[in-house]
MIDOSE-1310 file (N, C-alpha, C; in nm, 2 decimals, decimal comma, always signed):
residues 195
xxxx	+1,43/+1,79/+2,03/+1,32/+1,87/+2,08/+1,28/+1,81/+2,22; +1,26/+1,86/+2,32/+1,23/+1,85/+2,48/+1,09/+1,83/+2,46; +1,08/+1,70/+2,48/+0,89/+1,66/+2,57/+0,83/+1,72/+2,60; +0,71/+1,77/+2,61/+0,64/+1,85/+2,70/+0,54/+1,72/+2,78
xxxx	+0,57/+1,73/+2,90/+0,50/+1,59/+2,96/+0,40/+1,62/+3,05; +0,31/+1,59/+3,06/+0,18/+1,56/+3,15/+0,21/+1,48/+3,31; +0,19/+1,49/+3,44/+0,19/+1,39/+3,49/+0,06/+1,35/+3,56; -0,01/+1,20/+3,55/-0,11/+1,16/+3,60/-0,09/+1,11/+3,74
xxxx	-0,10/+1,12/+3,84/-0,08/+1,06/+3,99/-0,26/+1,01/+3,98; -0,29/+0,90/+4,05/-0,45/+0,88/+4,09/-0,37/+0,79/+4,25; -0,48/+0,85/+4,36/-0,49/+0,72/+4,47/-0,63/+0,71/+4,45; -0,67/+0,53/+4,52/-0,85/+0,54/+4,59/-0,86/+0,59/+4,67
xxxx	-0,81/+0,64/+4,77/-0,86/+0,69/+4,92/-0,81/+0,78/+4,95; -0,89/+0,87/+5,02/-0,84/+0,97/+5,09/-0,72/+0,99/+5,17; -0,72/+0,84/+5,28/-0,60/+0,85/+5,33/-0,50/+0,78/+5,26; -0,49/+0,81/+5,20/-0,33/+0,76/+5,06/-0,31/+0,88/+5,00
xxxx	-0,15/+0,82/+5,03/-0,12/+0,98/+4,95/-0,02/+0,96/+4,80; -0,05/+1,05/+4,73/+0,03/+1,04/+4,59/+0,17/+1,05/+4,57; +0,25/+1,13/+4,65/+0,41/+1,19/+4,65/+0,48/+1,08/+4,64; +0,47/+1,00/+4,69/+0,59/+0,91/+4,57/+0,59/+0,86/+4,50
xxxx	+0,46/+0,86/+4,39/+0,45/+0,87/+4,27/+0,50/+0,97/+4,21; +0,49/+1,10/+4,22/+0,52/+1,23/+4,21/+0,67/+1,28/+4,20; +0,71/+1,23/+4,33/+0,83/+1,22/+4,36/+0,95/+1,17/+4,24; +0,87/+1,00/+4,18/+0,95/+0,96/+4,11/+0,91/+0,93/+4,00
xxxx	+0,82/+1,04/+3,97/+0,78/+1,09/+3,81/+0,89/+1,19/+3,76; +0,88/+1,32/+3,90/+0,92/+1,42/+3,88/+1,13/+1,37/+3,88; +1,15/+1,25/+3,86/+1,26/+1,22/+3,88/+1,36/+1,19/+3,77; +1,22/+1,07/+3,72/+1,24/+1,06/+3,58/+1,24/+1,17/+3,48
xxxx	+1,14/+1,23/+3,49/+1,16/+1,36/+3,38/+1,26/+1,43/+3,41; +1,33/+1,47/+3,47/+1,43/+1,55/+3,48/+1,57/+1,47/+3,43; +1,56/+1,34/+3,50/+1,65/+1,22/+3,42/+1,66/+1,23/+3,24; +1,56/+1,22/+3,20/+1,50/+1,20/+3,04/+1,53/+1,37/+3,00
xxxx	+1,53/+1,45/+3,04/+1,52/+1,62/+2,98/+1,36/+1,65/+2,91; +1,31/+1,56/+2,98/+1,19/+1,61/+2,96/+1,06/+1,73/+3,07; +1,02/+1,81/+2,97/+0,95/+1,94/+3,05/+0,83/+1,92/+3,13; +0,81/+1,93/+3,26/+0,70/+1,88/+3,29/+0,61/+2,04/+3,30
xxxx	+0,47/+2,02/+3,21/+0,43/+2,10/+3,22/+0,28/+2,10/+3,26; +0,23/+2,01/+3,36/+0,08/+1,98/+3,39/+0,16/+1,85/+3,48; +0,08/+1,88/+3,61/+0,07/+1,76/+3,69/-0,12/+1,76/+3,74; -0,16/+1,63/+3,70/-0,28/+1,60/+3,72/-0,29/+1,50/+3,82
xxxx	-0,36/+1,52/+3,94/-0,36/+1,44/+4,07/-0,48/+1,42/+4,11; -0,55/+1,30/+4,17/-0,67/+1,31/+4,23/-0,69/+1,15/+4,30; -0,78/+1,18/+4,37/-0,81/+1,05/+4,47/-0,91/+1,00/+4,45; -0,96/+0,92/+4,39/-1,08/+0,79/+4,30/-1,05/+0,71/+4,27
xxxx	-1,18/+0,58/+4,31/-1,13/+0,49/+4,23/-1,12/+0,47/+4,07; -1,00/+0,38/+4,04/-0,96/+0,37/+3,90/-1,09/+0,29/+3,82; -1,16/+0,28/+3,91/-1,30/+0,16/+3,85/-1,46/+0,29/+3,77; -1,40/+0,40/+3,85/-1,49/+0,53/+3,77/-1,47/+0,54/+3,62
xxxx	-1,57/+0,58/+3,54/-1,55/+0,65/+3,45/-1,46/+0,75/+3,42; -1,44/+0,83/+3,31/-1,31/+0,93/+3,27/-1,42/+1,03/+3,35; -1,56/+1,02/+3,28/-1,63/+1,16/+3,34/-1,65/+1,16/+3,45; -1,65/+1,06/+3,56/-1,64/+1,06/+3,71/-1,51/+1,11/+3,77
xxxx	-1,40/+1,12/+3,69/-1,28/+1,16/+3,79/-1,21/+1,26/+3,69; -1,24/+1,37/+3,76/-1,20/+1,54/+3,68/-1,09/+1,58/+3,65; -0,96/+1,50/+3,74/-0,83/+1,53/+3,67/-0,78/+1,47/+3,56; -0,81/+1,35/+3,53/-0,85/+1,25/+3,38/-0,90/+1,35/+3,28
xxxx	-1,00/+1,37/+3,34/-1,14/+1,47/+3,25/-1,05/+1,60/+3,21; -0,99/+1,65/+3,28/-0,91/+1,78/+3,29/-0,83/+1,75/+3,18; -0,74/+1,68/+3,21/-0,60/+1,58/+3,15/-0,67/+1,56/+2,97; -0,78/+1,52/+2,98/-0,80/+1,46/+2,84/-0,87/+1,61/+2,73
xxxx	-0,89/+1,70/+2,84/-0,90/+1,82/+2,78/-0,79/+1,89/+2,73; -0,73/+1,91/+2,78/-0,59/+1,97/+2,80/-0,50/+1,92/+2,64; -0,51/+1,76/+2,67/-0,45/+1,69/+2,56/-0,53/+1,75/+2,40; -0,62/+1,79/+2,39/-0,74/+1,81/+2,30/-0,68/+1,96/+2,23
xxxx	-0,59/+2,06/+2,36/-0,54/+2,15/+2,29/-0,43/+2,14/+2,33; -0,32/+2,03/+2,28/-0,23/+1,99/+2,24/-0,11/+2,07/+2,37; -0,15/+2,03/+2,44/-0,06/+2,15/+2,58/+0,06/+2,04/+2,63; +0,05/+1,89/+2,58/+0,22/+1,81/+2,59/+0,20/+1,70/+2,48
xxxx	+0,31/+1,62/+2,52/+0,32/+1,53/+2,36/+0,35/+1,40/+2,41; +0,35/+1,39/+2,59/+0,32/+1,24/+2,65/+0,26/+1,25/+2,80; +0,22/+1,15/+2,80/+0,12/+1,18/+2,95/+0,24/+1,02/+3,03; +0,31/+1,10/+3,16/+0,36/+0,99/+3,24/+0,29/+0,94/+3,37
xxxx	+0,30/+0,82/+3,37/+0,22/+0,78/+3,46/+0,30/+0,66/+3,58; +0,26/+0,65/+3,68/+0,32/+0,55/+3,81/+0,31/+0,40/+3,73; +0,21/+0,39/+3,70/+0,16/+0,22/+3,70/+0,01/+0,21/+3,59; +0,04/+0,10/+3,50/-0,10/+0,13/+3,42/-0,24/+0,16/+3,46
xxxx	-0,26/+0,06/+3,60/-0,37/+0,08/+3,69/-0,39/+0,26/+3,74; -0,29/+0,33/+3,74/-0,37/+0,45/+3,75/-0,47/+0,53/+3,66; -0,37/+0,49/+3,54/-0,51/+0,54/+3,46/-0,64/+0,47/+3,43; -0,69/+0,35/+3,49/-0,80/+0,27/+3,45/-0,78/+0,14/+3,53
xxxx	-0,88/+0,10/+3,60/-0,84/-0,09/+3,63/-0,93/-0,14/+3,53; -1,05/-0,07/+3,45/-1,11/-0,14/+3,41/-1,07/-0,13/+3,25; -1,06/-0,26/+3,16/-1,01/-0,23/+3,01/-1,11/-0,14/+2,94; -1,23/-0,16/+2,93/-1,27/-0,05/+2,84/-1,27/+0,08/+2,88
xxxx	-1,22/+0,17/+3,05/-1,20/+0,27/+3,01/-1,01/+0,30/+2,97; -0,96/+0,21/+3,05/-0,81/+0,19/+2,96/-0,79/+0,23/+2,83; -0,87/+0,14/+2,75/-0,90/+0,12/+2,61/-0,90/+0,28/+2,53; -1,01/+0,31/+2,63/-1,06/+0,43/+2,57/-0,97/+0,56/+2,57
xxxx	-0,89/+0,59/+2,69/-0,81/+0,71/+2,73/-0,70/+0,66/+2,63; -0,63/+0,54/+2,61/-0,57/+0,48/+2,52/-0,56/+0,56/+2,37; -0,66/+0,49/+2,33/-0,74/+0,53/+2,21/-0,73/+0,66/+2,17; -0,79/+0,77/+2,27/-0,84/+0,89/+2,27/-0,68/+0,97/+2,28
xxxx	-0,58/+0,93/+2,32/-0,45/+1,00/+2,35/-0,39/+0,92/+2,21; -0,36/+0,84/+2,20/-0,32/+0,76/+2,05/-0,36/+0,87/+1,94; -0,55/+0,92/+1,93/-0,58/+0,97/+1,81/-0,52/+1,09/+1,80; -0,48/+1,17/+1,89/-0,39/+1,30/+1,93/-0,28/+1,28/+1,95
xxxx	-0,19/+1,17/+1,89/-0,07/+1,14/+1,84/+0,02/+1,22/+2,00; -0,05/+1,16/+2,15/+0,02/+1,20/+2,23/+0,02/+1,04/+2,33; +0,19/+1,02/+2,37/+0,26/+0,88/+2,40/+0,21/+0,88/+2,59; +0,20/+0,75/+2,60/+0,16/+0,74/+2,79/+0,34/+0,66/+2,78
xxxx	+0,37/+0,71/+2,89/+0,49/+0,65/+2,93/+0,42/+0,59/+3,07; +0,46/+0,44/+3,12/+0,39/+0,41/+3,28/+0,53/+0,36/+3,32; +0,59/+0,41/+3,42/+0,68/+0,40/+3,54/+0,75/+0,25/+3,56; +0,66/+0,21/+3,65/+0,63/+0,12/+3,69/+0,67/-0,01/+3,59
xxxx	+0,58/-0,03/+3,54/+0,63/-0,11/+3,36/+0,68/-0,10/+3,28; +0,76/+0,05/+3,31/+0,85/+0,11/+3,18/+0,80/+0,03/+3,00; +0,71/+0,09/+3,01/+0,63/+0,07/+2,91/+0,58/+0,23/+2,79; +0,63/+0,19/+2,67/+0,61/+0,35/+2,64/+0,51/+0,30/+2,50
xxxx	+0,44/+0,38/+2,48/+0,35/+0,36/+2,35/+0,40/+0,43/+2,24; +0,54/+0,50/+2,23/+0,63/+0,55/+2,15/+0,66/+0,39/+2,04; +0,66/+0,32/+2,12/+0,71/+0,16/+2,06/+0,59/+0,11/+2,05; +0,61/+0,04/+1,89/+0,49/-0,10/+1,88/+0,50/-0,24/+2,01
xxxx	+0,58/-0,25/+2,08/+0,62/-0,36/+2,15/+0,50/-0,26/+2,27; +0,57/-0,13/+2,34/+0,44/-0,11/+2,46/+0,34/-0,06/+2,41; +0,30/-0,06/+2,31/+0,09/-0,02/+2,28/+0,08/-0,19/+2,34; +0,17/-0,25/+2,25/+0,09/-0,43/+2,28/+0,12/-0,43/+2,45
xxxx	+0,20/-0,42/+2,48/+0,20/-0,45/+2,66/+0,12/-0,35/+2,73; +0,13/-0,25/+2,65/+0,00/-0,17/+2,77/-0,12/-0,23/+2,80; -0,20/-0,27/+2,62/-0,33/-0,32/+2,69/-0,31/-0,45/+2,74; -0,24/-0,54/+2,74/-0,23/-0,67/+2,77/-0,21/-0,60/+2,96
xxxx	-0,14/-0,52/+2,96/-0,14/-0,53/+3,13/-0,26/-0,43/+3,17; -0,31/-0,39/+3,07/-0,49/-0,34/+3,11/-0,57/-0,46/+3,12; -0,58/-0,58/+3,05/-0,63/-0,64/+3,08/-0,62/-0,75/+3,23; -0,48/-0,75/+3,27/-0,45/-0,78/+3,37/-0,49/-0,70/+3,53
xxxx	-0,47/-0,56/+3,50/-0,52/-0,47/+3,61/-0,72/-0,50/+3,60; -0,78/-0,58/+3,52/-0,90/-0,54/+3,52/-0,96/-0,68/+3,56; -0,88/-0,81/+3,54/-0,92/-0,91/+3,58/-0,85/-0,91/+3,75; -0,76/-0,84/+3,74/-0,69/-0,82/+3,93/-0,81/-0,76/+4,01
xxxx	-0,89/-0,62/+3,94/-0,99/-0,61/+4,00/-1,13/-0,66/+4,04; -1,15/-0,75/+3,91/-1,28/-0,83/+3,95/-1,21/-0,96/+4,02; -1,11/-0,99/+4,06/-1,02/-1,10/+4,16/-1,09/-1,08/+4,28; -1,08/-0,96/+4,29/-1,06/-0,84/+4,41/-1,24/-0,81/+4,48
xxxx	-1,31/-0,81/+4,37/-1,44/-0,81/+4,38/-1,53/-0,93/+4,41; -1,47/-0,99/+4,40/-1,49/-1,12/+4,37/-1,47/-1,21/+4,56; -1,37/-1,13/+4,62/-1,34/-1,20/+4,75/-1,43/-1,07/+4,82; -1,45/-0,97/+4,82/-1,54/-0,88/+4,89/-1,63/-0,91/+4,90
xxxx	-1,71/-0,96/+4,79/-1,85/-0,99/+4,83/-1,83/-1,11/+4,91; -1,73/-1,20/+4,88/-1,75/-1,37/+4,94/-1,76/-1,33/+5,07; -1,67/-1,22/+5,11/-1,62/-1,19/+5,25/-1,75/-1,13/+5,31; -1,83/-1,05/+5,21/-1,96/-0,97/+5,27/-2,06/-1,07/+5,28
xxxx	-2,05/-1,23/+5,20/-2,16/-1,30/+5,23/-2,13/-1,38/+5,38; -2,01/-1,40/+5,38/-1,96/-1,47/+5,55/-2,02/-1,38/+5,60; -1,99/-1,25/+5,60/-2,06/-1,22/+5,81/-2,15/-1,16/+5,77; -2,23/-1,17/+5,67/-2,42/-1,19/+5,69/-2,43/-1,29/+5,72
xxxx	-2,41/-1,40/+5,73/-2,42/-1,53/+5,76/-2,45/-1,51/+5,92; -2,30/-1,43/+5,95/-2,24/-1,45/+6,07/-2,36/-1,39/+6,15; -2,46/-1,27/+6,11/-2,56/-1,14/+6,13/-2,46/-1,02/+6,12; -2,38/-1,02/+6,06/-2,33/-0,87/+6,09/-2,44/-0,79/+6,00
xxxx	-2,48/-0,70/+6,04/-2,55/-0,58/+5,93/-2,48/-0,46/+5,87; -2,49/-0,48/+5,76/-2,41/-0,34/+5,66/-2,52/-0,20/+5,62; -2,44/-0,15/+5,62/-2,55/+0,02/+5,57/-2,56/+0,10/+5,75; -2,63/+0,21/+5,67/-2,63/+0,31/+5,77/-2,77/+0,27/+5,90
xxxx	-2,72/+0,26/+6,03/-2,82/+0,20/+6,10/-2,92/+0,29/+6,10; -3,10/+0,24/+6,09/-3,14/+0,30/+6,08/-3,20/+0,45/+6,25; -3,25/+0,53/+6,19/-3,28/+0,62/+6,24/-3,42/+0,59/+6,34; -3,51/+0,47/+6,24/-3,62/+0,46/+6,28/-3,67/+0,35/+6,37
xxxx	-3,75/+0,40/+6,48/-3,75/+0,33/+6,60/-3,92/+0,37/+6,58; -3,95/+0,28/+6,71/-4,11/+0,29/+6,80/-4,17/+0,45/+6,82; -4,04/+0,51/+6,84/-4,12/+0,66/+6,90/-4,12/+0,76/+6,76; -4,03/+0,73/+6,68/-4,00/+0,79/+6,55/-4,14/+0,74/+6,45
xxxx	-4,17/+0,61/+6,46/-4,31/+0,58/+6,35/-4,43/+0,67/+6,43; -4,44/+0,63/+6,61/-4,53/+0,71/+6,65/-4,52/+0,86/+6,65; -4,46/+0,93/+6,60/-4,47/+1,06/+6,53/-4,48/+1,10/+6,44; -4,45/+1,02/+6,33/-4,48/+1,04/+6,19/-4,59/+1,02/+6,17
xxxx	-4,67/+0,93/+6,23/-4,84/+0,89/+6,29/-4,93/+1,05/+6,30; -4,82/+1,05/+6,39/-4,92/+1,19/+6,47/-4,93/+1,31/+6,40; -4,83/+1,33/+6,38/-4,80/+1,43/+6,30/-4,88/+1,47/+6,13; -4,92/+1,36/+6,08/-5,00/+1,31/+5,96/-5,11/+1,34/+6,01
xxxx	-5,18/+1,31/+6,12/-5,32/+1,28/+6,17/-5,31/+1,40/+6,18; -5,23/+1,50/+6,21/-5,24/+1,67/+6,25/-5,26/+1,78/+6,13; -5,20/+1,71/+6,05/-5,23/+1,74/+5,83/-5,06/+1,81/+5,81; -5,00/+1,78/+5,89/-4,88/+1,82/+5,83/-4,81/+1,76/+5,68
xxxx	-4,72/+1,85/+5,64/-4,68/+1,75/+5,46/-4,60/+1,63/+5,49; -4,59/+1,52/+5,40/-4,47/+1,48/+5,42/-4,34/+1,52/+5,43; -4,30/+1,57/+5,35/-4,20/+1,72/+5,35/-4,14/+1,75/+5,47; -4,23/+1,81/+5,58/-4,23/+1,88/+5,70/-4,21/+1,80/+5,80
xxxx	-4,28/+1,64/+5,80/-4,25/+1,54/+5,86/-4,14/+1,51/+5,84; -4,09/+1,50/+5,73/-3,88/+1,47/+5,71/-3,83/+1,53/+5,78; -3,85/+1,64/+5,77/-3,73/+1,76/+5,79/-3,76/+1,77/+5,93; -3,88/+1,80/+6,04/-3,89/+1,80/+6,16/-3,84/+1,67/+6,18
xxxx	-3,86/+1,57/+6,20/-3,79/+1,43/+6,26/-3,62/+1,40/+6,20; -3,60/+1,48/+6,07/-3,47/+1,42/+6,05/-3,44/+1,28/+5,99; -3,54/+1,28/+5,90/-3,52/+1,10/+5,82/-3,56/+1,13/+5,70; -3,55/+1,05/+5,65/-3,59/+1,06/+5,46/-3,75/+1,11/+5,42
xxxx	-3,77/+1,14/+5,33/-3,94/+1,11/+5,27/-3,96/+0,97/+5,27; -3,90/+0,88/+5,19/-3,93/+0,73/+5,15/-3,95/+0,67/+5,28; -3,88/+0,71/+5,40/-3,91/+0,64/+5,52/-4,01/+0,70/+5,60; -4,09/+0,85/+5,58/-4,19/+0,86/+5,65/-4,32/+0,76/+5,54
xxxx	-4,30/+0,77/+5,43/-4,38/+0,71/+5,33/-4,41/+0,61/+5,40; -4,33/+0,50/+5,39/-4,33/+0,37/+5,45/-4,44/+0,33/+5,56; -4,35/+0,46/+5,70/-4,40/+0,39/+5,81/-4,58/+0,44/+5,79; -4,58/+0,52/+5,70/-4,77/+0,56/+5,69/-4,84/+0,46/+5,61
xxx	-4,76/+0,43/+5,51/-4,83/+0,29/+5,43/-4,84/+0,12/+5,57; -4,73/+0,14/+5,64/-4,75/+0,01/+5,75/-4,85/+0,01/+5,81; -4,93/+0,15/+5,85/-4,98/+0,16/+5,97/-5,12/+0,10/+5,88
C-alpha cells in the first residue's frame, strides 16, 4: 500500500525561504513511492505554540480526519525547538497511529529505535535554543552597557507633551488627543499625570 504523506516545511523569517526543503522532501517521496498529498509551509518561529502557527494547526487538523498516514519533515527542529511542544505534536500524531519521518536525521517513528531518537533530539533542538537565548540577551546586556537603546524610538518630545497639555486644557478626550497627535493613549496618560 502507497503512503499518503504530509509535508511540513517551517522557516523563522520572512527572508528565508523553504524550497530546499521542499525540493528534497518532494525527492524523497518519489524515491520511497510514497503519495504526497498535503504540503504544509509557513514562516515562524519553531519557539510558538501549535496554536500560534496555522500550518501545524492546519496539519494537526487534517491528521484528525485521517487525510495521510506519515507527516515528513526537513529536520526535528521544524516541527518544535521547544520539547514540550515536540512532545505534544509527537504524542498527538502517535495517538492517530500517523509516523513523522525527519529528513535530515533519517529518523522514522515507524521504529522503536526513532520514537527514542526523535525525543532525545527534541531535547537537544530545545537546549540549542535556550544556548541561543542565552548569548542574545548577554549580547543585549553588552551594548546597554555600551548605551545602545532598543525599542521603537519614542515619538514624544517637548512640543508633543506641550500639546497634549493644551489640548486637555481645551476638554478634548483622551481618545482624540491620540489619534490627532499620532501616539498611544498610555502615552498621552503619562505626559498629563507628569505635568
Amino acid at each position: 500500500m502507497t503512503k499518503r504523506i504530509a509535508l511540513y516545511t517551517r522557516v523563522s523569517t520572512a527572508h528565508q525561504n523553504d524550497s530546499m526543503q521542499l525540493d528534497e522532501l518532494r525527492s524523497l517521496c518519489e524515491r520511497s513511492n510514497w503519495q504526497i498529498v498535503s504540503e504544509y509551509r509557513e514562516k515562524i518561529s519553531g519557539t510558538k505554540s501549535v496554536d500560534e502557527r496555522a500550518a501545524l494547526k492546519s496539519l494537526l487538523d487534517d491528521a484528525r480526519k485521517r487525510r495521510f498516514d506519515k507527516v515528513v519533515v526537513w529536520s526535528v527542529d521544524r516541527l518544535g525547538r521547544s520539547m514540550v511542544h515536540l512532545t505534544s505534536v509527537l504524542q498527538e500524531l502517535h495517538d492517530l497511529n500517523i509516523n513523522i519521518y525527519a529528513y535530515k536525521q533519517a529518523l522514522d517513528t515507524e521504529t522503536h529505535m526513532g520514537r527514542m531518537f526523535w525525543q532525545i533530539m527534541g531535547i537537544f533542538a530545545e537546549m540549542e535554543n535556550n544556548l541561543r537565548k542565552e548569548r542574545q540577551m548577554a549580547g543585549i546586556r553588552k551594548a546597554q552597557e555600551r548605551g545602545v537603546k532598543f525599542g521603537r524610538p519614542s515619538k514624544i518630545n517637548g512640543a508633543v507633551s506641550q500639546s497634549v497639555k493644551l489640548l486637555r486644557e481645551r476638554g478634548m478626550s483622551i481618545r482624540k488627543i491620540a489619534r490627532q497627535l499620532e501616539i498611544g493613549v498610555g502615552s498621552v496618560y503619562k505626559i498629563l499625570e507628569a505635568a
